[in-house]
C-alpha positions as CSV (number, residue, x, y, z in Angstrom):
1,X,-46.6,418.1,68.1
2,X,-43.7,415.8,68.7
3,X,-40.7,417.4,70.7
4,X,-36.8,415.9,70.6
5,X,-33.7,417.1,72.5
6,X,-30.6,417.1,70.7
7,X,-26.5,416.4,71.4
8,X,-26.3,419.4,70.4
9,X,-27.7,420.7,73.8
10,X,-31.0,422.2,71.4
11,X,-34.2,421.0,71.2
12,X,-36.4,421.1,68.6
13,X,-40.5,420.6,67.2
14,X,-41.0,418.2,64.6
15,X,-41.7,421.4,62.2
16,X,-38.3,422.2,62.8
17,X,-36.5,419.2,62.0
18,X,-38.7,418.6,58.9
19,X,-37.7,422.2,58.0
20,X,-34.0,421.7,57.6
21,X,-34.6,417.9,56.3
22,X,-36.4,419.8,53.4
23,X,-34.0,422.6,53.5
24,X,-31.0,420.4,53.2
25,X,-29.5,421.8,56.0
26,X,-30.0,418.3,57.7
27,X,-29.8,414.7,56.1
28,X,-31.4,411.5,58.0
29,X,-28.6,408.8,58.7
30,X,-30.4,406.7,61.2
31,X,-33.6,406.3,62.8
32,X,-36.4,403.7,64.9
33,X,-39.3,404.7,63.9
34,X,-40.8,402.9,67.4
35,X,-38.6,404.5,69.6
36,X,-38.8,407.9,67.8
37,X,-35.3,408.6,67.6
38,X,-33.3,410.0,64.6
39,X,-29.5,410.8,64.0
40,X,-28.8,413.3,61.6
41,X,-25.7,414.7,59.6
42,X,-25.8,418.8,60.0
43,X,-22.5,419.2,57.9
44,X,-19.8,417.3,59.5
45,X,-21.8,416.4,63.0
46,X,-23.9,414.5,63.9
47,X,-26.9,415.1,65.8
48,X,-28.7,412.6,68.1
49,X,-32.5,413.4,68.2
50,X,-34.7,411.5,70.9
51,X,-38.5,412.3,71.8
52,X,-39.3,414.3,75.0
53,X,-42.2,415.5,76.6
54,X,-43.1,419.0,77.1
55,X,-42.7,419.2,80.5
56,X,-39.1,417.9,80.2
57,X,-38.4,421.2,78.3
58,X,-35.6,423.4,80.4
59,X,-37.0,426.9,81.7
60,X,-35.2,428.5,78.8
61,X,-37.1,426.8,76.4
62,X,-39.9,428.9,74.7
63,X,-42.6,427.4,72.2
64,X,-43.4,430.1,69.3
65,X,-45.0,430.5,66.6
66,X,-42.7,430.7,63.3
67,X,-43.9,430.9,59.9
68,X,-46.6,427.9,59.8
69,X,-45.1,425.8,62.5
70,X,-44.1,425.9,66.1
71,X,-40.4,426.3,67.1
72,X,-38.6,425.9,70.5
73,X,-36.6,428.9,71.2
74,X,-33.8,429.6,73.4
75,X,-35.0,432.8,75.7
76,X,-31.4,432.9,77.1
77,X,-29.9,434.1,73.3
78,X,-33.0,436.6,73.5
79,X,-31.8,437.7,77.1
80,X,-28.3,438.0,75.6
81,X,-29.7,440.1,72.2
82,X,-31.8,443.0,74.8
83,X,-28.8,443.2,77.4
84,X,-26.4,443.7,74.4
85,X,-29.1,446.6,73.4
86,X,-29.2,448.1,76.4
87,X,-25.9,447.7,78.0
88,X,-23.5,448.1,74.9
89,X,-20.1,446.5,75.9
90,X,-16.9,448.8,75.5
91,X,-14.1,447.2,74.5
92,X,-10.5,448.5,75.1
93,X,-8.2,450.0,77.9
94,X,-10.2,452.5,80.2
95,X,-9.6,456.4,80.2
């Protein structure tokens, strides 16, 4: 399984970025094959992909299972989803 890191401060499984080539959701501009980079169009940005190894992955960085591939996920946005559920935030002037 190849892993990149994005300009976008995500990173990503090749399943991934197959995923939204064949989903439209991204569209190839650029790429070297022998370097294993790619630049991609996700609406009006542009994303720089380059390979990195699995042990360069941040400690927020989760590999799981999704569907029939493997996706990296951010555990910090599931931090933020369980705190939200268990410590609702009020919103307004007190008392």
């Amino acid at each position: 399984m190849n892993l990149y890191a994005g300009s976008d401060g995500r990173y990503y499984t090749d399943w991934q970025v197959s995923w939204r080539f064949e989903s439209d959701e991204w569209k190839p501009c650029m790429w070297s094959s022998e370097e294993g980079w790619e630049l991609v169009e996700d609406g009006d940005e542009l994303v720089w992909l380059y390979p990195v190894e699995d042990e360069e992955l941040p400690d927020w960085a989760e590999l799981r299972p999704e569907g029939r591939g493997v996706a990296v996920v951010d555990r910090r946005e599931d931090d933020d989803r369980d705190r939200d559920r268990l410590e609702p935030r009020v919103e307004g002037g007190s008392g």
